[in-house]
N, C-alpha and C positions, 0 to 999 in steps of 0.2 A: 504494500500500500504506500503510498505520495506521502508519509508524514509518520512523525511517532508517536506512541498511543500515550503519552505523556504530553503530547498537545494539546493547545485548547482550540479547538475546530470547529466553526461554524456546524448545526445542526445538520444542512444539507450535505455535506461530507459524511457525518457520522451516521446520516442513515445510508447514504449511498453505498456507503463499503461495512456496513455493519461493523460500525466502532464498537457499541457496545459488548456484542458477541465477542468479536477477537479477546476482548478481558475476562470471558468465561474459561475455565480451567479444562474441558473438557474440547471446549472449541479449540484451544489453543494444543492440546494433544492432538486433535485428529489432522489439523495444520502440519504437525512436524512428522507423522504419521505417514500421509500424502507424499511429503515432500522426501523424505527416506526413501519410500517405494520408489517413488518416477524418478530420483535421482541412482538408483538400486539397480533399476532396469538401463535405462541410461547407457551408466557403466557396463554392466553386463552386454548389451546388442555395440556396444560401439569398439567394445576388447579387443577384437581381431584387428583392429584398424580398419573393419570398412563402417563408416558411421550410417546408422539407420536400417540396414542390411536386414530388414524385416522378412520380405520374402525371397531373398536372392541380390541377385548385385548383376547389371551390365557393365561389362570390363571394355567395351566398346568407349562408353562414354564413361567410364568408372564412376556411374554414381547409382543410389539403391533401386531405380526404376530399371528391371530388366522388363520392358515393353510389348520384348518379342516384335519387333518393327524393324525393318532394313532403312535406312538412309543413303540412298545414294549419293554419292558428291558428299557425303555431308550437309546437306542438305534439307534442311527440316520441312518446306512447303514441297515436296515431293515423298510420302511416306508411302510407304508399300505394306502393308500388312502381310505378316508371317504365321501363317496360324498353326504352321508343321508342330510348332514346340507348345501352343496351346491344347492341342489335340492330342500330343501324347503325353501331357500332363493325367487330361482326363482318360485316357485309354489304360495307365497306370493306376490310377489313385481317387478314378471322379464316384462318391457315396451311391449307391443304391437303393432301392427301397424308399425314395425320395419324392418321385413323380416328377424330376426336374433331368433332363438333358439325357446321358448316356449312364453307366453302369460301371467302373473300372475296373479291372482284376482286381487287387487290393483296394477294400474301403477303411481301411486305418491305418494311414500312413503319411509321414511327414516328408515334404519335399518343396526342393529349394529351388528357382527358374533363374540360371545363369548364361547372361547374353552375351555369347563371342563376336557374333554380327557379321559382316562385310560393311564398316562406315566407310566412306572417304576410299571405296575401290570400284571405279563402274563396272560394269559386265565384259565380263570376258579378260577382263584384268588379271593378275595376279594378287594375290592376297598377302604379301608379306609380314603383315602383321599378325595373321590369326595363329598361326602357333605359339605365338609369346599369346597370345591372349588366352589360347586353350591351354597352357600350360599353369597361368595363375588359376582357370577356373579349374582343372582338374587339382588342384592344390587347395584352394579354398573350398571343394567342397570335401575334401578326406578331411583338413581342420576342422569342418565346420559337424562332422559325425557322418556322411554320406557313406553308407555301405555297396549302393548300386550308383554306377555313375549311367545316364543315359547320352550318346551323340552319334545323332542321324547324318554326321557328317563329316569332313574330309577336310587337308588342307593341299593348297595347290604344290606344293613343295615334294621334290622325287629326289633329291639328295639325300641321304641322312646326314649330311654333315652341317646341313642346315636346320635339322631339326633335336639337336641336343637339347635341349631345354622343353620340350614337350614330350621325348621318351624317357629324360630325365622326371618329368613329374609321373609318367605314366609307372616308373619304378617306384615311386613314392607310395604310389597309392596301391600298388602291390604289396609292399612292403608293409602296408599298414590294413590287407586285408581286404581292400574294397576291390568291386568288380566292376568293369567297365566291358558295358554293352554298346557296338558298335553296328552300324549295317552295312551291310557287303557291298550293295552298291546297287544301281542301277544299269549300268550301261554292257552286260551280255558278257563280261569278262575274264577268263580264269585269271586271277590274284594271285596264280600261281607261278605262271610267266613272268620273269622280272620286269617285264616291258610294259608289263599291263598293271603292274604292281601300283599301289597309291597308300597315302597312310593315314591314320597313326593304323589302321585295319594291318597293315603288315607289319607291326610290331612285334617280335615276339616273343613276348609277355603271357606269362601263363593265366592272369586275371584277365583277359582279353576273349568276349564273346561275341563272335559274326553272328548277324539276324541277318537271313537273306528270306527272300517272299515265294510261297508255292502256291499253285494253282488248287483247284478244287479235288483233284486228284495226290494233293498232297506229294507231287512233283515241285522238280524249281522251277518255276517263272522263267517264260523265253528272256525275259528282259533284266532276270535279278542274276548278279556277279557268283 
């Protein structure tokens, strides 16, 4: 409050901010009460160093909104909606028994939406950023308790000597037990051929799970790697 409760304060103030109350003993417990908690919490979501990190974090723009949105250019009056990573949220984790949207494998389970993105890369570009980016979000989310990592996706990089620092975290998160679910790909491939090869999918890392897609015959897909 604008003043201390040992001033003499026009009535209009003293009702506006309920002077009187604050000098009740009880009031002035649940004050300090409040304020331990929210400052409690606080500390605790902001520890890791990413501040606010409520449901996830975009490493794109490093702040707590991961959007699920592409930016091309960087460009914010251009947004593209991504809804790949909203759909396998809820194909994961969306409750049941609900009346509302779809049904997920798991309905009790907690899960964090971290945004690698393509910002500031137009199409058909190279990506040179997204493996330094997938490598803090596979880091952040082993720190953060993730046992399954999910990514439907790939970086455009076929050296590995440019990709130490994202097989470097993909050992991390071995090493600490989490598993990392990956999909094969789309484009008709054997992954087996070094030519055809793309990663982190050819990692090899024993926490490392390819999803590739079968037909109704429970065959692969003409189209899945």
């Amino acid at each position: 409050i604008p003043f201390q409760l040992d001033e003499d304060v026009k009535e209009e103030t003293r009702l506006k901010y309920r002077y009187i109350d604050l000098r009740r003993d009880v009031m002035q417990k649940r004050l300090r009460q409040r304020h331990a908690i929210t400052r409690s919490m606080r500390e605790y979501l902001d520890g890791n160093g990413f501040i606010d990190d409520v449901i996830g974090w975009d490493f794109a723009f490093d702040d707590p909104d991961p959007d699920a949105y592409i930016f091309e250019g960087m460009d914010r009056n251009r947004i593209q909606p991504n809804w790949h990573s909203i759909s396998a949220l809820g194909i994961v984790g969306a409750k049941g028994n609900n009346g509302i949207g779809v049904a997920g494998v798991n309905w009790d389970v907690s899960m964090m939406l971290l945004k690698i993105g393509a910002q500031g890369v137009a199409r058909g570009d190279v990506d040179r950023g997204r493996p330094h980016r997938a490598a803090r979000a596979v880091r952040y989310a082993v720190d953060n308790g993730a046992r399954i990592i999910n990514w439907s996706g790939f970086v455009d990089q076929k050296e590995l000597s440019e990709l130490v620092e994202l097989r470097s975290a993909f050992e991390y998160a071995e090493q600490r037990g989490a598993l990392i679910v990956l999909s094969a790909g789309n484009s008709a491939d054997d992954l087996d051929i070094p030519e055809k090869a793309f990663y982190p999918q050819m990692f090899p890392n024993a926490n490392i799970v390819l999803v590739a897609e079968t037909d109704l015959a429970a065959k692969l897909a003409l189209h899945s790697n």
